[in-house]
C-alpha positions in Angstrom: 0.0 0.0 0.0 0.7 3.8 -0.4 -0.4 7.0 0.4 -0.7 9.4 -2.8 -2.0 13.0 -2.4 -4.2 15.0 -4.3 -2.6 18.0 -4.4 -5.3 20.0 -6.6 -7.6 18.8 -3.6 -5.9 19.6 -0.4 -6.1 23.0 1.6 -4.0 22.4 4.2 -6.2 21.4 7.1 -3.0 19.2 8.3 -4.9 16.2 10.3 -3.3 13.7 8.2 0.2 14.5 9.4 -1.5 14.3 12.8 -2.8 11.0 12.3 0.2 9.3 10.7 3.3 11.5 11.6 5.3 8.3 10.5 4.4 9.1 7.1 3.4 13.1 6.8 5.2 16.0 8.0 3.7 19.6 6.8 5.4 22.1 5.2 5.7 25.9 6.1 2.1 26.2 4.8 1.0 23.5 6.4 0.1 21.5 3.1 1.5 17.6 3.4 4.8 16.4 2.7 4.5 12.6 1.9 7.6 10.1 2.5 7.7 8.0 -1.0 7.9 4.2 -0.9 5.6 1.6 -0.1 3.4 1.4 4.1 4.9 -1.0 6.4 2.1 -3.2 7.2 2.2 -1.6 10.8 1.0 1.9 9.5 -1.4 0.6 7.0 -4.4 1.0 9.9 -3.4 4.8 10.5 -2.9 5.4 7.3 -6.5 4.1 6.6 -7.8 6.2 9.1 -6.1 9.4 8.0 -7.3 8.9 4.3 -10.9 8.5 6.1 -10.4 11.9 8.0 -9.5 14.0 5.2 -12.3 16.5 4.8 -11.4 16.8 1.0 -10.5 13.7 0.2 -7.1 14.4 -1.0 -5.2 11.5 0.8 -5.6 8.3 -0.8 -4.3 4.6 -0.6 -3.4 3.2 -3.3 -2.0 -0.6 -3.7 1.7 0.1 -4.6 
């Protein structure tokens, strides 16, 4: 699995890099910055769960 962002979609709300810091740091703006590469199956769950809490929909998992 991986995370992928939709960059056209996102407005900076930051809760995914609060629900998977393993994965998402923000920027100066606050917009996501994704690591690149495949989930270790131990983040898959939170990364689930911060694609669910997206209010745009801009993070999405994708099967790498």
């Amino acid at each position: 699995m991986k995370v992928e962002l939709n960059p056209i979609l996102c407005t900076a709300h930051g809760l995914c890099a609060d629900l998977l810091p393993e994965r998402i740091a923000l920027d100066e703006w606050g917009y996501p910055i994704l690591e690149p590469g495949e989930l270790p199956d131990d983040v898959v769950a939170h990364a689930r769960r911060a694609a669910r809490a997206c209010p745009t929909r801009a993070l999405v998992l994708s099967r790498g």
